[in-house]
N, C-alpha and C positions, 0 to 999 in steps of 0.2 A: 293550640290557638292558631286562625289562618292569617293573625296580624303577629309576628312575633317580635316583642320589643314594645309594641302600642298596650297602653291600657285606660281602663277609663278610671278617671281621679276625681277625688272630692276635691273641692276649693284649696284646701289644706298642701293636701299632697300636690294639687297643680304647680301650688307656686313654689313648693320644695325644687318639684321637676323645671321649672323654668330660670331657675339662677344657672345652671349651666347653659343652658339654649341662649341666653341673655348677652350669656358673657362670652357669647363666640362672636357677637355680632348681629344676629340673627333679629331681623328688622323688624317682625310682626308675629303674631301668631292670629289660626283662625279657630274660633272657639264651637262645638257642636255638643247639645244638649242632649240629654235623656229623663224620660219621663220618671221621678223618684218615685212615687206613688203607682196609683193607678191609672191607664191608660182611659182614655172616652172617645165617643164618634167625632169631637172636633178637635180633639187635641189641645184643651184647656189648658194644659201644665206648659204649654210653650211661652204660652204670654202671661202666664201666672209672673207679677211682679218680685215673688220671692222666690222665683226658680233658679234652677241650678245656674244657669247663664245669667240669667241676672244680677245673683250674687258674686260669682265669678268674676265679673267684667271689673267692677272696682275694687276689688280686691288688686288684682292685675297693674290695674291703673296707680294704685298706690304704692303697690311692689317695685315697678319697672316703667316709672312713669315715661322710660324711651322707647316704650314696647306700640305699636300698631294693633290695637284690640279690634277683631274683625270676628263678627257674631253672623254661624248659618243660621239662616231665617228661613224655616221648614217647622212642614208637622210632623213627619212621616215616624220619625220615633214616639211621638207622643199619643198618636192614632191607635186606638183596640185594631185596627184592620190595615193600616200599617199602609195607607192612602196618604198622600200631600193634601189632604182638605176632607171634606163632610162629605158622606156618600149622596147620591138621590135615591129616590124610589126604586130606580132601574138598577144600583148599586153600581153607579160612576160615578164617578170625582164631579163634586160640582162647583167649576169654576167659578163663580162669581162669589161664592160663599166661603170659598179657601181664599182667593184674592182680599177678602174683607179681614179673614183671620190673618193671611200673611202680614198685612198692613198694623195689625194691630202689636203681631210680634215684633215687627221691625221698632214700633214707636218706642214697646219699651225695653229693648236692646239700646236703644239710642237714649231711652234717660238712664240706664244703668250706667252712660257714659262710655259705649261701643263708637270707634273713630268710623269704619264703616260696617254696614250692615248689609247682608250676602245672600240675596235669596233664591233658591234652589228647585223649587218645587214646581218652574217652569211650565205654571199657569199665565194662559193668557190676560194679557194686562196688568201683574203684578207689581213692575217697573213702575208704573204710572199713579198707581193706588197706592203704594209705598211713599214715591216721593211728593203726592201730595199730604199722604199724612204726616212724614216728618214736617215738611212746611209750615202747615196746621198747628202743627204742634212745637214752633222755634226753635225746630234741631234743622235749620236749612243745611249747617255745615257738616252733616253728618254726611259719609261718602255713601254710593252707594253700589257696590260689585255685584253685578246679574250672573251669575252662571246662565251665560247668554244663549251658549253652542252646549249642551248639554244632550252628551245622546243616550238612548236606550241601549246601554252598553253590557257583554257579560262580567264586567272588570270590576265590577261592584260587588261582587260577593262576601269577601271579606269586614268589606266594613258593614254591609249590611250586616253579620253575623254580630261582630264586636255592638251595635248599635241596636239590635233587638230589631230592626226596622224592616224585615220582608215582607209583602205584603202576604197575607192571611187569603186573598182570593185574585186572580189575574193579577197582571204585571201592570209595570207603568208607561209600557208603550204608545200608549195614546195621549201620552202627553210629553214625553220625551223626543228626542231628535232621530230619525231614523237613519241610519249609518250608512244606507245604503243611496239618501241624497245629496249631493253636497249641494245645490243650490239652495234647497229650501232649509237647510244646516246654516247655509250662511243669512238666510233673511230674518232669519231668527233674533240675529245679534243684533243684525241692520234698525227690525222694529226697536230692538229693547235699547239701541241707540237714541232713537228717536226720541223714545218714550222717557230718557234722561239718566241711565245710566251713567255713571263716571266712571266705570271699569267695565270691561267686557272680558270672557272668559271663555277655555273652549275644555269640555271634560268629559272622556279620558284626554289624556294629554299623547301619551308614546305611538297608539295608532292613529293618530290625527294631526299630524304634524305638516300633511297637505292645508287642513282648515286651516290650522295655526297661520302659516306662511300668506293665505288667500286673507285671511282677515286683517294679517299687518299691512298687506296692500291696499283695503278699504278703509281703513277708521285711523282717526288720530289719538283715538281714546288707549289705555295704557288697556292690554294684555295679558288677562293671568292664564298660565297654564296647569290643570288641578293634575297632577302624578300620582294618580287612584291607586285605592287599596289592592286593586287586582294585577298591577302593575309593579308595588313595592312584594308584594309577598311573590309573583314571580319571578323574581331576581335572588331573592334570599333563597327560596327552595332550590334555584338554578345553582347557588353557590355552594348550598348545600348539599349537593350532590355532586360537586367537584368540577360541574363546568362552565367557572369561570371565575374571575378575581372578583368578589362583591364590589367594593369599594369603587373597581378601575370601572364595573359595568354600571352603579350608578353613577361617578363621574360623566360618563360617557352619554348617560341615557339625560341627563341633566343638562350637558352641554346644547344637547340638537332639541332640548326645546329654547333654550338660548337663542340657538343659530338661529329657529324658526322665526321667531321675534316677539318671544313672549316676554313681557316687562318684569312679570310675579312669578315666581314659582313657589305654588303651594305644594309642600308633597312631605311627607312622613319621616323623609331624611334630614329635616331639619337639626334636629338633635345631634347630627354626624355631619355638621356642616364644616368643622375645622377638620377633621381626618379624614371630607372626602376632597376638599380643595386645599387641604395642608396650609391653611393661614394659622 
């Protein structure tokens, strides 16, 4: 497996898994769905009200009513073609039609009783479409974390594997962050500030740790930094092969997106949060 340690759980077995993550302290968790059924061109089974994250969410909230439930708001596992949204004619992503879908997953993330809701799919305008449909919909106090600085990264492999989610024809370039700007990396976040974010975010986290530091000097908004699957698995392989202490290298790799001045960190090591910081 290229996530070793990750697996994907039914409701059940979640909340078995989450009494030790609980009980280290461990402030939040973020929740990511898969299509149980059959896959379609818009990725219905995301906002299907009896879906796997929807039922998830309060369960959760029941179990660990101290837990931070934060639901990704994406199609991309639930897509036959393995796209953030509905193709067009020309088979591109058509944003304005993913933007509507996104909006609609978000609203019922947020009635399953999701604290914020996390969307990913880094279509234009979805910040805005989003929080006016919670509005709409009298979930205003639901948060809302933009995977703001999101780049077309190769660090995603792993969980694409774990999550079924590669796309079936061209990449997602054209709508992700190209690594190779950093200005137009950062206006990204700048819009989806604008547009009413409550968190902003920058992903991969370990090669990006110039963005990270540039974006705590712009915003006053709270910082998550995501510690991607291509990132935890090469550290374990690196240990597994005898060069280096696991433990000490993600300590280490943890601390300097700290230093950068990330507020969150979302990252896989959660679960090893008392025997990597020995509380």
């Amino acid at each position: 497996m290229s996530m070793p340690g990750q697996n994907r759980l039914s409701v059940d077995m979640l909340l078995r898994a989450l009494e030790p993550v609980a009980a280290q302290g461990v402030g939040g968790v973020l929740l990511f769905g898969q299509a149980e059924s059959g896959k379609d061109a818009a990725g219905s089974g995301a906002y299907d009200e009896c879906g796997i994250v929807q039922r998830a969410v309060p369960a959760i909230k029941r179990a660990f009513p101290e837990l931070v439930v934060m639901t990704d708001v994406y199609l991309c596992a639930y897509t036959a073609h393995g796209h953030c949204g509905p193709l067009d004619r020309l088979g591109q992503v058509d944003n304005d039609a993913a933007v509507e879908l996104l909006a609609r997953v978000a609203v019922s993330h947020a009635a399953a009783g999701a604290d914020v809701v996390a969307p990913s799919a880094m279509m234009d305008g979805q910040v805005t479409a989003i929080r006016v449909s919670l509005n709409e919909n009298a979930f205003e106090k639901t948060l809302l974390m933009s995977y703001s600085t999101k780049f077309a990264s190769s660090m995603y492999g792993p969980f694409r594997d774990a999550e079924n989610s590669t796309p079936s024809a061209g990449d997602r370039k054209g709508y992700q962050a190209s690594y190779r700007n950093l200005r137009a990396a950062l206006r990204e976040s700048d819009f989806d500030e604008e547009e009413g974010a409550d968190i902003l975010m920058v992903k991969p986290a370990l090669f990006y740790l110039d963005v990270l530091a540039k974006m705590r000097e712009r915003t006053e908004l709270p910082i998550a930094a995501y510690n991607v699957s291509g990132e935890y698995s090469m550290l374990i392989a690196a240990a597994e092969r005898g060069w280096g202490n696991l433990i000490d290298m993600v300590h280490e790799t943890l601390m300097s997106l700290d230093r950068a001045g990330a507020d969150l960190l979302i990252s896989y090591w959660a679960p090893q949060y008392r025997e990597i910081f020995g509380g």
